[in-house]
C-alpha positions, 0 to 999 in steps of 0.5 A, spaced: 776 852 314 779 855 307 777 854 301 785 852 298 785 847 305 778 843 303 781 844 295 788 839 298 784 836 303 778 833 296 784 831 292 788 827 298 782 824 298 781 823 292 788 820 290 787 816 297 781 812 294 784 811 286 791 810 287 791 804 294 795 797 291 789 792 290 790 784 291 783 780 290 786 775 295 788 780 300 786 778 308 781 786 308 780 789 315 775 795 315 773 800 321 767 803 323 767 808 326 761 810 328 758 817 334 752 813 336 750 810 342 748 802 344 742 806 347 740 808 340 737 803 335 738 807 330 745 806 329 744 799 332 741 797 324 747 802 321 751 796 325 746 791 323 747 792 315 756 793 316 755 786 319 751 784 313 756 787 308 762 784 311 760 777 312 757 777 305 765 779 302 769 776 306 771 782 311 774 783 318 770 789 320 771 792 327 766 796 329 767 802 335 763 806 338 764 812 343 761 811 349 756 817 349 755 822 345 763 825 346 767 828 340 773 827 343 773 820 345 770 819 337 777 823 334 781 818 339 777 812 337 778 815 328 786 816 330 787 808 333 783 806 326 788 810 322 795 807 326 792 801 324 792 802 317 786 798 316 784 796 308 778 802 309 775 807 314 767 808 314 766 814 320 759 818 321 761 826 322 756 828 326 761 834 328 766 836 322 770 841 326 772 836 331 773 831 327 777 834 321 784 832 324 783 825 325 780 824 319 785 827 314 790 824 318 787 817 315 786 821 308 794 823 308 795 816 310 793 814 303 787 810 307 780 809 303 775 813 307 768 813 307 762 817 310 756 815 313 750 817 316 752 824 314 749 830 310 754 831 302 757 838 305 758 836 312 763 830 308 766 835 304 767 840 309 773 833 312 775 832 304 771 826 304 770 824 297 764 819 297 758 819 302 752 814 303 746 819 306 742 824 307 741 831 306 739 833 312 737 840 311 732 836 304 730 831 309 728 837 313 724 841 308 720 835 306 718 834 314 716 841 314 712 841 307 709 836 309 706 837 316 705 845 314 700 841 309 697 837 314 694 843 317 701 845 323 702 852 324 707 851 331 711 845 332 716 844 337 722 840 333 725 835 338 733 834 338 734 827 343 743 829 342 744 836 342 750 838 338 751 833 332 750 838 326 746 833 322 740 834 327 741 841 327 741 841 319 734 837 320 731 843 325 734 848 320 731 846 314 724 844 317 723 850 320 725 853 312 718 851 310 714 849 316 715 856 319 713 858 326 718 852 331 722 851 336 728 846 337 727 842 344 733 839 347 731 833 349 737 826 352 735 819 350 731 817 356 725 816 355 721 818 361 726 824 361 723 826 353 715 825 355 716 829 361 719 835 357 715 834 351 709 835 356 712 841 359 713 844 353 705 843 351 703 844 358 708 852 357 704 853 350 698 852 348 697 854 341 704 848 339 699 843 334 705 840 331 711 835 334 717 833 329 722 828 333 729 827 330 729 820 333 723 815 331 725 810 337 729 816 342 722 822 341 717 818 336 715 813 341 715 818 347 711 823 343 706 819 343 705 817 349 706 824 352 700 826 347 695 820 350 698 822 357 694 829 356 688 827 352 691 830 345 691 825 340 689 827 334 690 834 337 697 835 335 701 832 328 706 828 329 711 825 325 719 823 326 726 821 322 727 815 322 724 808 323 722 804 330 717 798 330 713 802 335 713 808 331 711 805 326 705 801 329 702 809 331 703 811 324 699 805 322 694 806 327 693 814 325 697 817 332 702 819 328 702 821 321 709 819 317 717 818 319 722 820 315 726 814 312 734 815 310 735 807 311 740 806 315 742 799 313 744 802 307 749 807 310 753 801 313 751 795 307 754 800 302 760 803 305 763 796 307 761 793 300 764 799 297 770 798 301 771 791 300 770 791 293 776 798 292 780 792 296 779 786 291 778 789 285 779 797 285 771 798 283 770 805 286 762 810 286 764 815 283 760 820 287 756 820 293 749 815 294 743 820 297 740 814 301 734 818 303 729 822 305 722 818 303 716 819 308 712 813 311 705 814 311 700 810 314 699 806 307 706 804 307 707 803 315 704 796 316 708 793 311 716 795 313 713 794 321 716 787 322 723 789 317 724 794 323 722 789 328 728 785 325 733 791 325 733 792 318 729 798 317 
């Protein structure tokens, strides 16, 4: 995309955000449009905050999903959003060349739209003016530093969905200070992950280091896979984000950190931002890094039951 084009594109977002009509009283419908499955428990908690938000402020919030990881299906659910000129759009972007379209086409639309669960450049990169997430790339960095800090010298970085550019970013910037890694294309079937996880360390002995992009999706699988060959303890382990059974292997010593980007914040915020500019015209003024922070054996046991309960 050209540099003037992103330029028009940031500020139709910007006008969009400041200069929609306001009414306190006003009914406020909000859309979410988000690219992860049901299979993932992930975006389950991202649902979970949104809901949260929107039962606190008095919001009709529709929340859509593609069926699998499918781009086309995402662009077409972002363009039914805008024909329904809701009062804002809350959208993941997990692929900005595909989904620029539709999403400037909310923009032109003069409708607030959010990002979420997406890296600051990866919104701009649509015109998206305010983002709630993470640095990818950062969060991949910290990952890195620190299993190369615990002694890892070849990791195998494990992507459960080939394609969204924000895992792509996290392998990227682990591999920026972890050095020696591979990137192992994995689906959401747990049988699938360990039996290829397996494969990978069975292909390559001198691998010592696993990093999963998913707790729930690779985490879990991962530690399986390494008790299943006798490895515990031989192979350091950790993964993004947060699942009650990861977290139980990070309390007992079988995994050593996952990376939290909180994803109940990535749907409370938006949803409550939006119905605050619906009601009032209160606005952030900027993005909101929600993460990375590393959960450690330390912190493990005690966010345990919070991620049980879909809230971390």
């Amino acid at each position: 995309m050209k540099k003037s084009s992103l330029f028009l594109a940031a500020c139709l977002s910007a006008v969009a955000w400041g200069s929609r009509s306001f009414a306190a009283d006003a009914p406020i419908t909000i859309i979410f449009v988000d690219h992860g499955q049901a299979a993932d428990p992930f975006h389950t908690v991202i649902k979970n905050g949104a809901q949260a938000a929107a039962a606190q402020f008095g919001v009709h919030l529709e929340f859509r999903q593609p069926d699998s990881y499918d781009m086309t299906q995402m662009a077409n659910l972002l363009t039914a959003a805008a024909n329904q000129r809701p009062s804002g759009i809350v959208t993941t972007v997990p692929d900005s060349d595909a989904l620029k379209r539709p999403i400037q086409q909310i923009i032109s639309q003069g409708i607030p739209v959010i990002a979420t669960n997406a890296a600051p450049e990866t919104a701009r990169a649509v015109g998206i003016a305010v983002d709630v997430g993470q640095d990818e790339t950062v969060a991949g960095m910290a990952a890195g530093t620190a299993l190369k800090k615990a002694g890892g010298t070849n990791a195998l970085c494990v992507d459960q969905e080939p394609g969204n550019v924000a895992l792509d970013h996290r392998c990227a910037g682990f591999a920026k200070t972890f050095g020696k890694s591979k990137i192992l294309p994995v689906d959401l079937d747990p049988a699938n992950v360990r039996s290829k996880i397996q494969g990978a360390l069975r292909a390559d002995s001198s691998i010592d280091t696993i990093i999963g992009l998913g707790a729930a999706t690779v985490g879990e699988p991962a530690v399986a896979a390494i008790k299943s060959m006798g490895m515990t303890g031989k192979i350091k382990l950790a993964a993004f984000d947060l699942s009650a059974g990861f977290l139980t292997s990070v309390k007992n010593g079988d995994a050593l950190f996952s990376v939290d980007q909180q994803p109940y914040l990535q749907g409370y915020l938006p949803v409550m931002f939006l119905a605050l500019k619906a009601k009032y015209g209160l606005s952030p003024s900027g993005d909101v890094a929600s993460g990375p922070s590393l959960i450690t054996k330390d912190q493990a046991g005690s966010v345990i039951d919070l991620s049980a309960k879909g809230i971390r």
